[in-house]
N, C-alpha and C positions, 0 to 999 in steps of 0.2 A: 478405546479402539479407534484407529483412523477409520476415513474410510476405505483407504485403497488396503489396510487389514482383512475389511469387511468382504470387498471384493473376491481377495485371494481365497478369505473362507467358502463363498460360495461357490469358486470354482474349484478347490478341492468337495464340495459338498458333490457338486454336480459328479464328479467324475470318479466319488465312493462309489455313489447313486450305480453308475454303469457297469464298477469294476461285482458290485455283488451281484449285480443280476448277469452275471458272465460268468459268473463262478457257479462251477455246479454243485448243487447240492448237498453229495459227497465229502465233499474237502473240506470238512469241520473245520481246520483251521486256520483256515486261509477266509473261510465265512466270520467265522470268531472275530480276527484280529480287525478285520475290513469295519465289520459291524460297529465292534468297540470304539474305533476311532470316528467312525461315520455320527457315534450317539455325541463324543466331545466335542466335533465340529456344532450340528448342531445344538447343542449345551453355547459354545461362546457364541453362534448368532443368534439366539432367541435373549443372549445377556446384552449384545450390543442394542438391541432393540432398531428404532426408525430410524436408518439412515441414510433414508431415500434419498434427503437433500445433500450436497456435496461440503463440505465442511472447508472451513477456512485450512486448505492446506495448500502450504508452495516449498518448492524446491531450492534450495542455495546449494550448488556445488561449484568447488573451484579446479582450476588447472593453471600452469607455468611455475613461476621455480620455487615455488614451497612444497608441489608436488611429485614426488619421486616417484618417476614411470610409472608401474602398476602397484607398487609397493606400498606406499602410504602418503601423507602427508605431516607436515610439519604440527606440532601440535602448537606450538606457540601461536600460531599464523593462524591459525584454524577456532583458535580460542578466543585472538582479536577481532579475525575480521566477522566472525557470529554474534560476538558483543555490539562492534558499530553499526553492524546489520539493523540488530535489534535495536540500539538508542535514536537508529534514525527511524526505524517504522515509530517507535513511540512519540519519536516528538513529532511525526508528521501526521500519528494523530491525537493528541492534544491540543496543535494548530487546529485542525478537521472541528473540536470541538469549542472552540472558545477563545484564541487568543495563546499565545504561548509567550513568556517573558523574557529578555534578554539574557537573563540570569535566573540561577536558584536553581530549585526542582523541579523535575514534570513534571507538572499536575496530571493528579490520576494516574500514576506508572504503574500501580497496581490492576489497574483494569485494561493495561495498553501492552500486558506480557505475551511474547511467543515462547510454543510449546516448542521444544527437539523433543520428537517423536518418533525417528527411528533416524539412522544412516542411508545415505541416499545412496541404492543400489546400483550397482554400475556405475558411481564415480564415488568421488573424495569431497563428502559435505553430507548435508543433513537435512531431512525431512523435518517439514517446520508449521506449527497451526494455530492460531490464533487461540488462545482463552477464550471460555465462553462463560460467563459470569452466572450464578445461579441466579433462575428468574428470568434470564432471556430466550424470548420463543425461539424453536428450532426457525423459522422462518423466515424471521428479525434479522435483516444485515448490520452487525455490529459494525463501531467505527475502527476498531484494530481491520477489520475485513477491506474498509473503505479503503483504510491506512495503508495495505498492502497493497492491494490496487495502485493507488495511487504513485507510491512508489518504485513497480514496475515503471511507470506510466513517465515517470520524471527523468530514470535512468532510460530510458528509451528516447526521451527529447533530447539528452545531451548528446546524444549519437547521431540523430539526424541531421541531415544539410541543413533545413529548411526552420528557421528556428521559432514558427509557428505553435508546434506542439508541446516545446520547453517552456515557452511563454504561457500559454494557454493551465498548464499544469504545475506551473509555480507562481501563478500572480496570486491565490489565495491563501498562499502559505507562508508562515514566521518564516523571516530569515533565519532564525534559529534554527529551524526543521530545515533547512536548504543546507547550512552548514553541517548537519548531521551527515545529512546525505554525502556531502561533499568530504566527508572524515572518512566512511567508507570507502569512498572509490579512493580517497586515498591511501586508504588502507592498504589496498589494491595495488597502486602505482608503488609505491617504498619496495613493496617486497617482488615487486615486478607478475605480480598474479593478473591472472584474470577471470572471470566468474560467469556462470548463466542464471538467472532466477525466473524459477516456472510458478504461473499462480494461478489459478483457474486452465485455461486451457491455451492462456499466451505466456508464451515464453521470451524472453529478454535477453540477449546473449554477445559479450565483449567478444570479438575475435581475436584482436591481441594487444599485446600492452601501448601499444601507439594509440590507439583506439582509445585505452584508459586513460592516458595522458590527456589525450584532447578533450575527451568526456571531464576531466578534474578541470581543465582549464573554461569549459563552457559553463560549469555550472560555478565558475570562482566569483567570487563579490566584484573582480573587475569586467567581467564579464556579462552577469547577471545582478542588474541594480537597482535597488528600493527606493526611493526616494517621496517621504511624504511630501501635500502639497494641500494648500486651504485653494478651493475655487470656487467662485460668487457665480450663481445664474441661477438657474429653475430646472426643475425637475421636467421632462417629458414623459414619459411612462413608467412603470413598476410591475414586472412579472413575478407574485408572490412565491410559486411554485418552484422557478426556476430562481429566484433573488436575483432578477437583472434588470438596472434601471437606466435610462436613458434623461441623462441630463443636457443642459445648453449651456456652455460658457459663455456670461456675460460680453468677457473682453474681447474672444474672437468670434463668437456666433456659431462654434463648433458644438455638433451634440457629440458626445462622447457612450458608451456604453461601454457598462461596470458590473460587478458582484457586490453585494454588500456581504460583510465577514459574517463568518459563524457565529459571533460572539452578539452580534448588531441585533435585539428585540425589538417588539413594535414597529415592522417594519409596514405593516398596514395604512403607518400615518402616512406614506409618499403619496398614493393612489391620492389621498384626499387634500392633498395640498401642491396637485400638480398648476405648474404655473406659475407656482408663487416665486417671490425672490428668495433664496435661501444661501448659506455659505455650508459647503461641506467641506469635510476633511477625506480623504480619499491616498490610497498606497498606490504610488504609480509604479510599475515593474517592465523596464527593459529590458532585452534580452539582443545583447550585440548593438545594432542598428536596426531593429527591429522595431515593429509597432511595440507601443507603452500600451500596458494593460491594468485599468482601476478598479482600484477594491474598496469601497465605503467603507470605513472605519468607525462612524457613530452616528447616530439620527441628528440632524439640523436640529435647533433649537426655535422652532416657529413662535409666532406668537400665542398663548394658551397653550404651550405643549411644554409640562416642566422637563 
């Protein structure tokens, strides 16, 4: 059961609740039928049990020309662009958790699936929820959750002016998971659509297909560009919590500040070997003419550290 199922249950609970004690006592039948249904509701919320907490659910619905008026939608259109929806939340988090490969399979696609959990009311698309793997605490933010998050978050930077927030939200991600993304909104532009995605309580929303155009060309590989790079200096600081460290480039005396990748362990040894000379390997990521953004890629090889 979703949550927003859950919800509807209780407000039909809520308003048996009123309609029986409105009823007089008399009208056996109208007491019966109320009663009957009032025992069902409560019957499926004591089955859905705690779910106080809000569950990974978001919204995809589409509008423009796969959708006809109030009628329907195209099912072909409807069936691809749900699929690249979903291959790009999974690969953005597989990136999220370790590294993702140019090729081959997602790792873990099995743990990185969305539910359609019902039709999205009041328009043309599909209520949508994260898997939650047996074994994981209700409490626990999974990384498909991150994943979604995160996603909002990407297709929202391709739409702003200011290309701060695209950078910011794609410097720790495979190019691979960026081209995902980038196959969706293209999805979008071929068939001239455009889309809103709601996930928690922000929503995300193309106005029209000029909009999607721009958005496919901000986030294209000429646009948005990786480029690794080896750079000699020393390390300044290391924020374990947040994984962000502050290095010095040898050659120009610049200190720069980075993330190190999901994938990157023993990140502990920076703190103790601040100072020293080191050579990293680091993902730099522009965005237009924007500030370049570094991602550590693997631990410096110090001396005593295999």
């Amino acid at each position: 059961m979703t949550r927003q199922d859950h919800v509807r249950l209780l407000g039909e609970r809520s308003a048996l609740q009123r309609m029986i004690r409105q009823t007089p006592a008399d009208d056996v039948l109208d007491l019966g039928s109320l009663t009957a249904r009032l025992e069902e509701v409560e019957y499926c919320i004591a089955q859905a049990g705690d779910l106080s907490r809000d569950t990974a659910a978001a919204r995809l619905t589409f509008n423009g020309g796969p959708v006809i008026g109030s009628h329907g939608m195209f099912a072909d259109f409807g069936a691809k662009a749900v699929g690249a929806f979903s291959e790009a939340v999974m690969a953005v988090a597989a990136s999220l958790t370790g590294g993702l490969a140019a090729k081959g399979p997602i790792p873990n696609r099995e743990q990185h699936q969305l539910l359609i959990t019902n039709t999205a009311l009041g328009s043309f698309g599909f209520e949508l929820e994260a898997h939650r793997p047996a074994g994981v605490a209700a409490d626990e933010q999974t990384t498909l959750e991150q994943a979604l998050a995160r996603t909002r978050d990407l297709l929202q930077g391709t739409v702003e002016a200011d290309d701060e927030l695209l950078a910011d939200t794609a410097a720790d991600l495979d190019r691979r998971a960026l081209d995902k993304v980038h196959a969706f909104i293209g999805t979008l532009e071929e068939s001239e659509a455009i889309c809103a995605f709601q996930y928690r309580n922000q929503v995300f929303r193309f106005t029209d297909v000029g909009q999607v155009r721009r958005s496919l060309q901000r986030i294209s590989r000429d646009n948005l560009r990786e480029d690794e790079q080896t750079l000699r200096g020393q390390f300044q600081g290391f924020l374990p919590r947040r994984r962000t460290f502050e290095f010095r480039v040898a050659a120009s005396g610049q200190v720069i500040v980075g993330k190190v990748a999901a994938a990157v362990g023993d990140v502990g040894q920076i703190n103790r070997h601040l100072h020293e000379d080191a050579e990293v390997r680091v993902m730099v990521t522009r965005i237009g003419t924007g500030q370049p953004r570094y991602l550590l890629l693997e631990m410096p090889g110090w001396p005593g550290r295999t």
